[in-house]
C-alpha positions as a Markdown table, in Angstrom:
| # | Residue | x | y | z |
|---|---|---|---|---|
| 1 | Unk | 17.9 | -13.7 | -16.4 |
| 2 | Unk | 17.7 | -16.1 | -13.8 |
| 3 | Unk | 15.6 | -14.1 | -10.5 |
| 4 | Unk | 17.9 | -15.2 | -8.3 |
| 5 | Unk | 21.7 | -15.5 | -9.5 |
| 6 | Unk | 23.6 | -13.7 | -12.8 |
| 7 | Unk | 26.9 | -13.7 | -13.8 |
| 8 | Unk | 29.5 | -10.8 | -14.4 |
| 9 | Unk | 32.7 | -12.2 | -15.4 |
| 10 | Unk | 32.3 | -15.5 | -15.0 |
| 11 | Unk | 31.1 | -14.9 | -11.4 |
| 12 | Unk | 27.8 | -15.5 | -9.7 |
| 13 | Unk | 25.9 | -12.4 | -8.0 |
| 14 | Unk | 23.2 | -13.1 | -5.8 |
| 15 | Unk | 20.2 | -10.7 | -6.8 |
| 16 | Unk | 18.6 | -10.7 | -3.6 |
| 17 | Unk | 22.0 | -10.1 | -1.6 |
| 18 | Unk | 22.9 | -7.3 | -3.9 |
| 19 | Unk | 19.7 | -5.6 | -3.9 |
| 20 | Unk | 19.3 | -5.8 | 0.2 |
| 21 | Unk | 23.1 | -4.0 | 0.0 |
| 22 | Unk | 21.8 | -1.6 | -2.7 |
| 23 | Unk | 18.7 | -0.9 | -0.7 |
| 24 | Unk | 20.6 | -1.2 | 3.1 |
| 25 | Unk | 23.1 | 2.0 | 1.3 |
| 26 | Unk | 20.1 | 4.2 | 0.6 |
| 27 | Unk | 18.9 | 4.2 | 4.2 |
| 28 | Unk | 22.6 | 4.4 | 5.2 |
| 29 | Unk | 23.5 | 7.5 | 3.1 |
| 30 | Unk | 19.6 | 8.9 | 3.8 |
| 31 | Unk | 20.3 | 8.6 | 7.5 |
| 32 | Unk | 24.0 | 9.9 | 7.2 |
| 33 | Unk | 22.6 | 12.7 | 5.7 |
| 34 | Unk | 20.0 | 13.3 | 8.4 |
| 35 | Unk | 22.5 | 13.5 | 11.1 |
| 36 | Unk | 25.2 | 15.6 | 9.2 |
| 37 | Unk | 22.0 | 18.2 | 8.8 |
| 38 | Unk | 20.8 | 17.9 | 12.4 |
| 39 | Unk | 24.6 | 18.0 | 14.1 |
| 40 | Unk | 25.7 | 21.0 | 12.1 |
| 41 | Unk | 21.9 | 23.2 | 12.6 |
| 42 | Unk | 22.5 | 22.8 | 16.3 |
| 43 | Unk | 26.3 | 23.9 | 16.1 |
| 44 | Unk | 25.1 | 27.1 | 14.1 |
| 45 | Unk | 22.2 | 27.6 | 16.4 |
| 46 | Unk | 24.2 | 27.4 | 19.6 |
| 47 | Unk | 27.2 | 30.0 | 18.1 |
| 48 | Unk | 26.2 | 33.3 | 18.4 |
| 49 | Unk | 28.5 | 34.8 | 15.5 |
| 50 | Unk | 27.2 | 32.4 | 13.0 |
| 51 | Unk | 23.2 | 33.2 | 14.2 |
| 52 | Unk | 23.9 | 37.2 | 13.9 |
| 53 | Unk | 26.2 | 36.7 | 10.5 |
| 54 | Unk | 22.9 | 34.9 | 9.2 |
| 55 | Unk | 20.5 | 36.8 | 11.1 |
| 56 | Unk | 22.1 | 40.1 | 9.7 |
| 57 | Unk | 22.7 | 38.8 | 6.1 |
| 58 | Unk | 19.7 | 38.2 | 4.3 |
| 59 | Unk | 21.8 | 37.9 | 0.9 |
| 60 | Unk | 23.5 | 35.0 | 2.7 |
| 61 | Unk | 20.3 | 33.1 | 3.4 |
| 62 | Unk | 19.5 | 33.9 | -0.4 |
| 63 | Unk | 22.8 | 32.2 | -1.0 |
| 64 | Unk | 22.7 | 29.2 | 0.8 |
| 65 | Unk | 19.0 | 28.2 | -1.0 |
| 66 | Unk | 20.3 | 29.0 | -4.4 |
| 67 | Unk | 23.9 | 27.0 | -3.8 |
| 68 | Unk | 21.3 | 24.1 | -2.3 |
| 69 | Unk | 18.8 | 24.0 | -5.3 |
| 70 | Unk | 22.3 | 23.9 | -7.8 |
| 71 | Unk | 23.5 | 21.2 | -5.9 |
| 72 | Unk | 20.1 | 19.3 | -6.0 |
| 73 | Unk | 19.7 | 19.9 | -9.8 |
| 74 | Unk | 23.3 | 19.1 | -10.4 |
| 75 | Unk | 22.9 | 15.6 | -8.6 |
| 76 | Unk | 19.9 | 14.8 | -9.8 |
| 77 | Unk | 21.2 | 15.4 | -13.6 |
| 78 | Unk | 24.3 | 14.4 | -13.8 |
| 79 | Unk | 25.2 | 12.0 | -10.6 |
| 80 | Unk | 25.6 | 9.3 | -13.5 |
| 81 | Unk | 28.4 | 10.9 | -14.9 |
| 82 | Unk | 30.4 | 11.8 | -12.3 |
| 83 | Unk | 32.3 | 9.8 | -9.8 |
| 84 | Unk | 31.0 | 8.4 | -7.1 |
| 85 | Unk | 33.2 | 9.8 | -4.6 |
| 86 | Unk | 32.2 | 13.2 | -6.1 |
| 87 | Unk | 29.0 | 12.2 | -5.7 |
| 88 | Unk | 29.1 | 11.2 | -2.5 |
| 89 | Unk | 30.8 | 14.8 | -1.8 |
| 90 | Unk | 28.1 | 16.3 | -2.9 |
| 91 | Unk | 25.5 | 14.7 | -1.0 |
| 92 | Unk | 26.9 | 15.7 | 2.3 |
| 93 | Unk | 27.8 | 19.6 | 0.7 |
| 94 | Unk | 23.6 | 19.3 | 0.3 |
| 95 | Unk | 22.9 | 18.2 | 4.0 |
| 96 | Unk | 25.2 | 20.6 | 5.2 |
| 97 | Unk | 24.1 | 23.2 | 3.4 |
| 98 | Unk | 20.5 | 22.3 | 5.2 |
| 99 | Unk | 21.8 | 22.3 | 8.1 |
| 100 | Unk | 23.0 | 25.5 | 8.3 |
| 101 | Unk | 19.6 | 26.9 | 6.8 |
| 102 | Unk | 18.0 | 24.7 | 9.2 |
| 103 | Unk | 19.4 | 26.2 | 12.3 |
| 104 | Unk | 17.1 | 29.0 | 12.7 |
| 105 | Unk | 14.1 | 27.0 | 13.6 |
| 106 | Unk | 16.0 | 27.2 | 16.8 |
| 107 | Unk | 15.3 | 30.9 | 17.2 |
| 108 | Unk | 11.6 | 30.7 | 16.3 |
| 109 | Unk | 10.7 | 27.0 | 17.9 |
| 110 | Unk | 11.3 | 25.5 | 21.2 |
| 111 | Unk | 14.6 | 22.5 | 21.3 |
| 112 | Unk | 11.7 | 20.2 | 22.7 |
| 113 | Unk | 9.0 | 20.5 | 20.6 |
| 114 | Unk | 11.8 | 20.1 | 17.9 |
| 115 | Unk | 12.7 | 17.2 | 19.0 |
| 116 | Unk | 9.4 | 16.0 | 19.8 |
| 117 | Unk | 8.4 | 16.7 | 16.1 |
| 118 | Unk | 11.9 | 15.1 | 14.4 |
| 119 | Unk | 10.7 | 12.0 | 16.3 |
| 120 | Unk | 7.0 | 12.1 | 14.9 |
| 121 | Unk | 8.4 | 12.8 | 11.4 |
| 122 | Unk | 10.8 | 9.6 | 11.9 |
| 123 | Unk | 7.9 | 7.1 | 13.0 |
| 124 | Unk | 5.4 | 8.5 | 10.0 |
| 125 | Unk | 8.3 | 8.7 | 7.9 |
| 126 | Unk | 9.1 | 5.0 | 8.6 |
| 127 | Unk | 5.6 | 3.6 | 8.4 |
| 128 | Unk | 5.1 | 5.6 | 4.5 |
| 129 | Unk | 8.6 | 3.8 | 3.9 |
| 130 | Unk | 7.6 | 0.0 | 4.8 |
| 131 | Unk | 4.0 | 0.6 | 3.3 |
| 132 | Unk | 5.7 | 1.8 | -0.1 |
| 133 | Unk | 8.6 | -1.2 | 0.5 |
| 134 | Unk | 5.8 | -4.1 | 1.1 |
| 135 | Unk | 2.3 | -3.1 | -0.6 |
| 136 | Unk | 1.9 | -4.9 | -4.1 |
| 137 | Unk | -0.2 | -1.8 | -5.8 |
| 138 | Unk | 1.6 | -0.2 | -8.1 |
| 139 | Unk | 2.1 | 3.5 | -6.7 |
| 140 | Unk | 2.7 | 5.3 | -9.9 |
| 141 | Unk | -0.4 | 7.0 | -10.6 |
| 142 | Unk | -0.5 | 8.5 | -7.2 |
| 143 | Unk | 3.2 | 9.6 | -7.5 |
| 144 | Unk | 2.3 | 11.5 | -10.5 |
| 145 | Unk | -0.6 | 13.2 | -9.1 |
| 146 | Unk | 1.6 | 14.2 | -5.9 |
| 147 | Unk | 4.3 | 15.6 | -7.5 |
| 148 | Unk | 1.4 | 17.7 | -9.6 |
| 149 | Unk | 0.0 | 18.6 | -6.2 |
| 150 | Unk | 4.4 | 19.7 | -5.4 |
| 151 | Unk | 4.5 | 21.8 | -8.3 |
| 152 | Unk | 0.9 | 23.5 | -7.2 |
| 153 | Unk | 2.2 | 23.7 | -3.8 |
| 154 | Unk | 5.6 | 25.3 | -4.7 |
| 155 | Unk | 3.2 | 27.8 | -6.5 |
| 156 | Unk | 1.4 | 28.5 | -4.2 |
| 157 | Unk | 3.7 | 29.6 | -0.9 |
| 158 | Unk | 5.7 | 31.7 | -3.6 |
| 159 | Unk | 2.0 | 33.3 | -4.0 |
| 160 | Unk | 1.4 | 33.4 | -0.1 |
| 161 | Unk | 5.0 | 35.1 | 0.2 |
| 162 | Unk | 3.7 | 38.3 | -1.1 |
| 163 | Unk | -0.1 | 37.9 | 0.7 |
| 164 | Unk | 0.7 | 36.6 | 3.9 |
| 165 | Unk | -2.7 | 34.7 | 3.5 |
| 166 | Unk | -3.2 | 33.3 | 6.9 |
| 167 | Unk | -6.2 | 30.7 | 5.7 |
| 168 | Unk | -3.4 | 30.0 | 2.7 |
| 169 | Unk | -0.7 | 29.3 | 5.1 |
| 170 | Unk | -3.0 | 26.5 | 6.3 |
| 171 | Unk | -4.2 | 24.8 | 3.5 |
| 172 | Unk | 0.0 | 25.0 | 2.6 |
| 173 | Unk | 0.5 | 23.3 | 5.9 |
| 174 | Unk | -1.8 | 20.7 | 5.5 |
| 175 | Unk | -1.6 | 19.5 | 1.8 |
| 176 | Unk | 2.3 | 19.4 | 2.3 |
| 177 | Unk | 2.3 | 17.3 | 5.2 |
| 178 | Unk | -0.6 | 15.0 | 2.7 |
| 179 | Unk | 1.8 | 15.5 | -0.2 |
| 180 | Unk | 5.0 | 14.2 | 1.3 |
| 181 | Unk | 3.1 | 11.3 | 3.6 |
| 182 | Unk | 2.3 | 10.2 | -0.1 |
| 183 | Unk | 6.0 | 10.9 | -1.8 |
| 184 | Unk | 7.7 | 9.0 | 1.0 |
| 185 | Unk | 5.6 | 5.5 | 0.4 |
| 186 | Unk | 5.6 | 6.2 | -4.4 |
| 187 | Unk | 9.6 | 7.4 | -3.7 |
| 188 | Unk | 10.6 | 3.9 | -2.0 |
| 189 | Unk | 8.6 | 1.5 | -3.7 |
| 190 | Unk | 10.4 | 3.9 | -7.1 |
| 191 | Unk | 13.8 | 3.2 | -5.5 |
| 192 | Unk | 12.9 | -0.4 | -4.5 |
| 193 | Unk | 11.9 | -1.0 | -8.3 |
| 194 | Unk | 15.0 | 0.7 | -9.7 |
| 195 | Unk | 17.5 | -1.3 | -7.7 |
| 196 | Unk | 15.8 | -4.5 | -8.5 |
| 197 | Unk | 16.0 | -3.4 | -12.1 |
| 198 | Unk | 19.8 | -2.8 | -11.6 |
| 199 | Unk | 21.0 | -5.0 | -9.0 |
| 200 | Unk | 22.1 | -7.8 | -11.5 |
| 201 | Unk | 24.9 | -5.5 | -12.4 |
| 202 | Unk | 26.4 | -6.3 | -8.7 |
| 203 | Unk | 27.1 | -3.5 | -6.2 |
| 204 | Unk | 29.5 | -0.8 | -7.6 |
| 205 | Unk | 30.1 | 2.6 | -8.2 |
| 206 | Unk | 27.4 | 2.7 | -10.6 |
| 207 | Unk | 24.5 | 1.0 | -8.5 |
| 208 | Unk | 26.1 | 2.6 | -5.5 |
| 209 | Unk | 25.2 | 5.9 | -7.1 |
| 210 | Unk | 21.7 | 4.7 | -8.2 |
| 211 | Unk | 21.2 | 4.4 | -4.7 |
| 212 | Unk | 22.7 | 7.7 | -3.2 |
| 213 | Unk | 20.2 | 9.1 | -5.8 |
| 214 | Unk | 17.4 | 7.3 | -3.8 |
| 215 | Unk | 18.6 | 8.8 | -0.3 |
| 216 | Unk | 18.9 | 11.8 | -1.6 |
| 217 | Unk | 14.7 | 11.8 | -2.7 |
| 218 | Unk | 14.3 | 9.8 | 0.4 |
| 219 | Unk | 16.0 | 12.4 | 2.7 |
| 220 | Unk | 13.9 | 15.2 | 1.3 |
| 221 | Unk | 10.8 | 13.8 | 1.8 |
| 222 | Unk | 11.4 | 13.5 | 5.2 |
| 223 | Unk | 13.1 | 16.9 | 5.8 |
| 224 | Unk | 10.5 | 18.5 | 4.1 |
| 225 | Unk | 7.6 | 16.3 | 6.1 |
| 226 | Unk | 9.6 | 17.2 | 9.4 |
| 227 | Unk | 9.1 | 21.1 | 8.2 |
| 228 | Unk | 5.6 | 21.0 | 7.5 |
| 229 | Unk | 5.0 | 19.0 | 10.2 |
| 230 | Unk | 6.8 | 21.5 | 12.6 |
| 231 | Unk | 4.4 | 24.3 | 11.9 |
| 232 | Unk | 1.6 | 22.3 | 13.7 |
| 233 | Unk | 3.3 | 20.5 | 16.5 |
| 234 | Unk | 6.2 | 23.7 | 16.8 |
| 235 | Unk | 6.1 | 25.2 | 20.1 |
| 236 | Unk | 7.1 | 28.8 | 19.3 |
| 237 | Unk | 9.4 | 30.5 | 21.6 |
């Protein structure tokens, strides 16, 4: 295959045109995503029946996690198969989902020191993106060691649910804002990779779907960064 040009019934695609779509579409649909999450946690924050519905439910909290894991998993498994309208559905079911989950950091954290943190996240999330984008080391080693470090993580605050281990809490804190610092650069230099992999196929359903897979890892790095991070820079009310 030619590194520049291909042909798909009997027409020419420009790899590097395709790609910059493919790769412009998961920063689109990542960023989308971001502001479908953060309109609708500050329309359930500022409504008062939705806050004491949630506030007074705990089964509905339980609800929302386990609807946003199965929508995660069903993505993640199965995105190839379906269409990518439905997809795309699903995407913003996920974000807002979030957002309504989201919304009470507003009754524990200040708006400005929210703020003030979403905007750090978005300048550390950035530089981890362009250093994974540009760098020529192959990230793959660290990216399996992180996700490792995710799965010891995960293990860990489940533990620290039932201790309430303050010096635990920390050490959480801290190796998950390390962890998904890391993710964010191995996750787009993955995504970069794959869509150069697939790009000679032309921008379509398919590759568009390739590429709402990749704002989908993209946009939980950084909601999960801005979380994390929020626990140190969160002014609490």
């Amino acid at each position: 295959m030619d590194n520049y040009n291909t042909y798909e019934r009997g027409q020419a695609i420009d790899l590097p045109q395709a790609f910059s779509v493919l790769m412009r579409n998961v920063y689109s649909w990542m960023t989308g995503g971001l502001l479908v999450t953060a309109f609708v946690a500050l329309f359930v924050a500022n409504s008062y029946e939705a806050m004491y519905v949630i506030a007074s439910t705990p089964s509905l909290i339980w609800g929302l996690f386990i609807a946003e894991f199965a929508v995660v998993l069903i993505l993640s498994s199965r995105i190839m198969k379906m269409s990518f309208a439905a997809a795309a559905s699903m995407f913003v079911l996920y974000a807002v989902l979030n957002g309504v989950t989201l919304s009470v950091i507003f009754t524990v954290y200040t708006a400005e020191s929210i703020a003030q943190t979403f905007f750090i996240t978005a300048g550390t999330f950035a530089g981890m993106s362009l250093l994974g984008y540009m760098t020529k080391k192959d990230l793959s080693t660290i990216g399996r060691t992180l996700y490792m470090l995710l799965i010891g993580l995960i293990i860990a605050t489940l533990v620290n649910f039932f201790t309430h281990s303050s010096v635990l809490a920390m050490i959480i804190n801290y190796a998950g804002v390390i962890i998904f610092v890391g993710l964010t650069a191995y996750d787009t230099q993955k995504i970069k990779n794959m869509l150069l992999e697939y790009s000679g196929e032309g921008v379509n359903d398919q590759t568009n779907k390739l590429a709402l897979l990749g704002s989908l890892s993209l946009y939980l790095d950084f909601i999960n960064l801005f979380l994390y991070l929020l626990r140190f820079l969160g002014n609490r009310k």
